[in-house]
N, C-alpha and C positions, 0 to 999 in steps of 0.2 A: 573488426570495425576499423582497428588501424591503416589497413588495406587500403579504403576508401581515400579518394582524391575530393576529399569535403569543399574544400578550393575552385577546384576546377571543375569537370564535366557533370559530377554532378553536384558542383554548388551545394549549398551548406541547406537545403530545406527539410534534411532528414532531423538536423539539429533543432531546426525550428518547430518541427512536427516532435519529436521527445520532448522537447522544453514542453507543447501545450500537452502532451497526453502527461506526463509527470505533475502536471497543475494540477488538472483534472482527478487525477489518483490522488492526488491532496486534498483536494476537496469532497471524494466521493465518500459515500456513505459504506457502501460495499466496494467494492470489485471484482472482477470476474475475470479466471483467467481461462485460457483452453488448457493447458498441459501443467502438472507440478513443477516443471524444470521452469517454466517463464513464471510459474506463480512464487517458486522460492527466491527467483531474482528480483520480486519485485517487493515480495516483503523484508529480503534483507535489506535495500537502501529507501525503503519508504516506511518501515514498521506498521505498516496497515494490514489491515484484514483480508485475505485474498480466497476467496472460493473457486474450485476449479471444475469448470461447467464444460463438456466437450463440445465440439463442433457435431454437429446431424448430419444424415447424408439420406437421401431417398434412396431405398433400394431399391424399389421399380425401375428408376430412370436408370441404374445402375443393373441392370440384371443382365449374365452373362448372355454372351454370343457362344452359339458352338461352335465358330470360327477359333481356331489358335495358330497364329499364323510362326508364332518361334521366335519372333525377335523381341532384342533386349530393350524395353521403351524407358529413356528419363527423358520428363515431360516441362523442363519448368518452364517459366515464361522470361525470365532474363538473367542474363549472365553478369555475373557480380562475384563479390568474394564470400557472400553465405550461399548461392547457389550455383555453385561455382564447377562450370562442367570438366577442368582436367582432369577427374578420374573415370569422365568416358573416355579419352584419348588413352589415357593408360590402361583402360580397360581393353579397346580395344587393340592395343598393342598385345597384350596379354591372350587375349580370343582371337585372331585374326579370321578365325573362318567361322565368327560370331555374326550375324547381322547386329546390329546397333543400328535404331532413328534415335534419334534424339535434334530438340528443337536449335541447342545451341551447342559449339563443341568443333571438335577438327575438323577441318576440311579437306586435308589432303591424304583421310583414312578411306580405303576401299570400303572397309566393312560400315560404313560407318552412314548413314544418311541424313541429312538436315534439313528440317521442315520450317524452320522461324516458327513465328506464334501464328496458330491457328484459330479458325473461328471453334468456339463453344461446342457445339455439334461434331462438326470434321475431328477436333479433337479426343471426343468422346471416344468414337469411332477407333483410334489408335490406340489408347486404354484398354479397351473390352478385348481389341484382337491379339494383345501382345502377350507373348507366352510368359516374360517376367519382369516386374516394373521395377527401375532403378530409383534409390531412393538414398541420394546422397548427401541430399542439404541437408542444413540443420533445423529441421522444420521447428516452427513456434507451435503447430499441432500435427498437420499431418494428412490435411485433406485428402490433396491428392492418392495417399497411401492408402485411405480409409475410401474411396474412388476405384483404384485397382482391386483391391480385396471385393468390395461389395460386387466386382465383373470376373471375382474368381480368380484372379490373377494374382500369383503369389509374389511378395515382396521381396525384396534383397538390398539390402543398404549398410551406413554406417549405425553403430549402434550409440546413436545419441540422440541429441534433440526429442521432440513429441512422439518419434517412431518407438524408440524403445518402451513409452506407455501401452501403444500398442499390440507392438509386436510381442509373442515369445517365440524365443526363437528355438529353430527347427520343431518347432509346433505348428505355426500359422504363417510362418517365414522366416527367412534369415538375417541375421544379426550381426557383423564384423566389428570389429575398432576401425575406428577412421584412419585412413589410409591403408589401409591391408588391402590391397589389390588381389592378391593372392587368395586373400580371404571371400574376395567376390567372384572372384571363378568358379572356391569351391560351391558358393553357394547358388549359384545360378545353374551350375549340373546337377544340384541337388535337386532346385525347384521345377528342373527341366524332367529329370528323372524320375521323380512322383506328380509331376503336376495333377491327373487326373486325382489323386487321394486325398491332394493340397485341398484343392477347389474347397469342396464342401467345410471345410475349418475356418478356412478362410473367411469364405463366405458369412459362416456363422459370428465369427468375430465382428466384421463389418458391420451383424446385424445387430452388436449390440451399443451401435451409435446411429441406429434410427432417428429420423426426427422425433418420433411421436414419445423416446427413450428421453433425451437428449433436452427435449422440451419440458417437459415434467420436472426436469431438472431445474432447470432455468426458473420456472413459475414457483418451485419450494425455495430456492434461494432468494428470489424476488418476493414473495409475499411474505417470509421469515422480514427479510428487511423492512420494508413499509410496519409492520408488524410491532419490530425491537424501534422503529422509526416514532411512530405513533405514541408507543411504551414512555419512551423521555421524555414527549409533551405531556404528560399527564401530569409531571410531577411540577413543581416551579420554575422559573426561569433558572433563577442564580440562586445559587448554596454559595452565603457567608461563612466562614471558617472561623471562630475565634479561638485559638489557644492561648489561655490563661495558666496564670501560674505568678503567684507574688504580686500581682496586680488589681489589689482589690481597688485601690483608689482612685485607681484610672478605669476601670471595666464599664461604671454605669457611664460613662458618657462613653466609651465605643460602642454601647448597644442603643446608647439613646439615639447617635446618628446612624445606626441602621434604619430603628424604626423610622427614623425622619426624611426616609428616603422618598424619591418622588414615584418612584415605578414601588409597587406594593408586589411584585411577582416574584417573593421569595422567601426564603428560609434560613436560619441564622441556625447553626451548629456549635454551642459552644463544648470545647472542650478544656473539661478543668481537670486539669493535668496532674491528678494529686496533690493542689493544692496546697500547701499550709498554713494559708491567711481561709478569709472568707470570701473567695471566686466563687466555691462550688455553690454557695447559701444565696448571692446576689444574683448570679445565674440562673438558678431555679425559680428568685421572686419573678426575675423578668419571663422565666419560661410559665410561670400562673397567671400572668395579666396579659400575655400576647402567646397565642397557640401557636404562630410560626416559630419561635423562638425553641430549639428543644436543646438538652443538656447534655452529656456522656461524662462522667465519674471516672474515672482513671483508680485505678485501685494502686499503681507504681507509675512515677514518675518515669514518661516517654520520652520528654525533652523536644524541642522546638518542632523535628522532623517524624518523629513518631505520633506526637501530637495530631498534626495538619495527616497523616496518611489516615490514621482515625477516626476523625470528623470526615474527612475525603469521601473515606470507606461508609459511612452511615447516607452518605446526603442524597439526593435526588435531582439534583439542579442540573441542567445542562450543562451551564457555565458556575466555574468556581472561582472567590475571590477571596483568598485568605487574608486573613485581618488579626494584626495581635490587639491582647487586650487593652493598651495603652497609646493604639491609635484610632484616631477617628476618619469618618467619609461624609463629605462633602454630600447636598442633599441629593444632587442630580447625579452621584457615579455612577450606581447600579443601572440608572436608563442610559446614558452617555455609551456605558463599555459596553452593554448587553445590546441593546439596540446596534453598534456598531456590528458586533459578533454577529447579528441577526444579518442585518444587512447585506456582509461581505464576507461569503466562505473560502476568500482565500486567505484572511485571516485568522491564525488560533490562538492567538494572546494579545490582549490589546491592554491601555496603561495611559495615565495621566501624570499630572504635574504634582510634586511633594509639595505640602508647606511644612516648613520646620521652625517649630515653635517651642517655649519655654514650658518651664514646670506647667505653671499655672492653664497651659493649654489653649490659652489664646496670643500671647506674646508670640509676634515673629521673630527670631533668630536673626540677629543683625548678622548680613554675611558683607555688607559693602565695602569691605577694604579686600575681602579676597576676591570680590567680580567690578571692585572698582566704578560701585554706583551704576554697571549696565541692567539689573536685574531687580526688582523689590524687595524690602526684606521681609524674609522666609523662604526665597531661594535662592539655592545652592549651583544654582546651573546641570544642576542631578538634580532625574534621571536626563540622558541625554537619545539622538536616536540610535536605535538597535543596528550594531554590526554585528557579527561575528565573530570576526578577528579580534575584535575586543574586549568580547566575552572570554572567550579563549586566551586570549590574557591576563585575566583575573582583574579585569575592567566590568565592573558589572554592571549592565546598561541600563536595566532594568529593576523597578520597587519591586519588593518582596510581595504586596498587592497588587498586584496585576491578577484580570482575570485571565481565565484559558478553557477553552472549551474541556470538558472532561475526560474527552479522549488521548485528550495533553497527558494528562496524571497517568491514565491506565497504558499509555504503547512504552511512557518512557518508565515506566513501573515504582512510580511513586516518587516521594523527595528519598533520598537517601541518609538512611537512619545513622548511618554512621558521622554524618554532619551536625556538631555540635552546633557549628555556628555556619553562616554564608550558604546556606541550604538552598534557599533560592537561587544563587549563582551558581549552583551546581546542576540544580532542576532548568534554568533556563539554556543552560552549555547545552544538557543532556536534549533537551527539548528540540533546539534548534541544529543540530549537528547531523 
């Protein structure tokens, strides 16, 4: 891709196009790729879920010619640095008493013929009649190649990209390292040598990316999703998280302001983290007089972050908002954040204003000599907005209650239990990086 004059001739719209397809993979629910090669690049810088569905091809439209005219066809439709025809030149340097079309490529090789881009049909036509199809891009799947096969026509390329899914080689075709020129001579005397024995393998192979294969495909991946889709509405909006531990004094008023919430679409998870006061005794009263409310016992103290992955691991809520047991939430959060998160799937953590207040729980924390009367008191000018960079500095931008849709927790694989303390700054680094 470095190759590319993003700049110039062809201006920066390929950028523009990854930035929205990259969104869109952020926000989808599944994904679908053609080939394992583009689905493992896409789940190492997205950590999303990638199923790998092939591309169909009709084999009727695609059914051999008994025409085999002998020459060497790469077909692609534009020359660039992934489809990048110097290794017909060198090819044909290498074969001189080779025929070679091909649509883009040298000009000033005898063996060598150049068509530009053809219509649809005419194009067909030089597929079906070519004795071996050249296949040297780095395909993302492979049509073309899975085009030639299904007309009988044995393949010969670099052994990378989506062709290597396809192909075995000297099986159903041939396979070199990229740039082995040498490598593509031998295999084109091979496939020239046995063509008629090729065909039928060939073929067979091509047939096993039928639509009718191929589709089937698509419709168990797609209705599995609607499916696991469906499955998470059933359960409540938002999973409360509380982990207690030493905080019996302060516990009934965090659950009081759960239940005092104005959206009623949820669940409260407390967990009493082995305890030593009476968490686990006030948490069960509240879990017998409100059934949303349920409890988890800790039999060994987990500690902050083993705590919240336990409650995590039980709950059912799409969106989670973890809450210790000695803060409280405002009546309207759970509608404010979740409604938000409903609303806008390009966001996956969303987050409010702290107020920071005294023992007694209602005292604001006078901060005006350190913001110098700009702000009221109970705030601290934290949380501020979410960068990056800042996080990454061990500027943490964001409250430990924030919510996050739950696929937050499960891609970046939970808080890290090694985090005695700053858990959340670690969870939001991991989250957003």
């Amino acid at each position: 891709w470095a190759e590319y004059d993003w700049a110039g001739e062809v201006g920066n719209w390929p950028i523009k196009a990854n930035a929205d397809v990259m969104e869109t993979i952020r926000q989808a629910d599944m994904t679908i790729a053609h080939s394992e090669w583009v689905a493992q690049a896409i789940r190492r810088h997205t950590m999303r879920k990638v199923e790998v569905v092939p591309l169909g091809i009709d084999l009727k439209e695609w059914a051999p010619r008994k025409r085999n005219s002998g020459y060497v066809l790469w077909n692609k439709t534009r020359p660039d640095p992934v489809c990048d025809p110097r290794p017909v030149a060198e090819l044909a340097d290498a074969m001189p008493e080779q025929e070679i079309i091909s649509t883009f490529g040298p000009e000033d090789r005898a063996n060598v013929t150049l068509t530009g881009v053809l219509p649809y049909e005419e194009a067909k036509v030089y597929v079906k009649d070519a004795g071996v199809y050249l296949c040297t891009a780095r395909e993302t799947f492979g049509i073309g190649t899975l085009e030639a096969m299904a007309a009988g026509v044995p393949v010969v390329g670099w052994n990378w990209g989506g062709q290597r899914e396809i192909i075995t080689h000297k099986e159903d075709g041939w396979l070199c390292d990229p740039g082995d020129i040498d490598g593509l001579v031998e295999g084109i005397h091979w496939a020239q040598e046995n063509r008629e024995e090729l065909a039928p393998f060939v073929r067979e192979t091509a047939g096993k990316y039928a639509w009718k294969i191929t589709m089937a495909q698509y419709a168990e991946v797609l209705t599995r999703t609607v499916e696991e889709w469906r499955a998470r509405r059933e359960g409540p909006r938002t999973s409360v998280i509380v982990s207690a531990f030493n905080l019996q004094d302060y516990l009934p008023a965090t659950l009081d302001s759960v239940r005092a919430q104005t959206d009623d679409d949820w669940e409260c998870i407390v967990v009493d983290d082995a305890s030593p006061d009476n968490c686990g005794k006030i948490a069960d009263r509240y879990a017998e007089v409100d059934d949303r409310i349920k409890v988890i016992h800790n039999e060994k103290n987990q500690y902050i972050s083993g705590a919240k992955n336990t409650g995590i691991s039980a709950a059912r809520g799409r969106y989670i908002l973890p809450l210790d047991a000695d803060d409280t939430l405002t009546p309207s959060t759970l509608e404010t954040l979740a409604g938000k998160l409903d609303t806008d799937r390009s966001l996956h953590i969303v987050y409010g204003g702290v107020l920071f207040v005294n023992e007694d729980g209602v005292t604001p924390i006078d901060y005006s000599k350190e913001m110098r009367g700009r702000l009221p008191p109970g705030h601290s000018g934290w949380p501020i907005p979410f960068r990056y960079e800042a996080q990454e500095q061990q500027r943490n931008c964001l409250p430990y209650a924030s919510m996050f849709r739950r696929e937050v927790w499960e891609r970046t694989g939970g808080y890290r239990t090694r985090c005695r303390t700053a858990e959340d700054a670690d969870f939001w680094l991991r989250a957003s990086s």
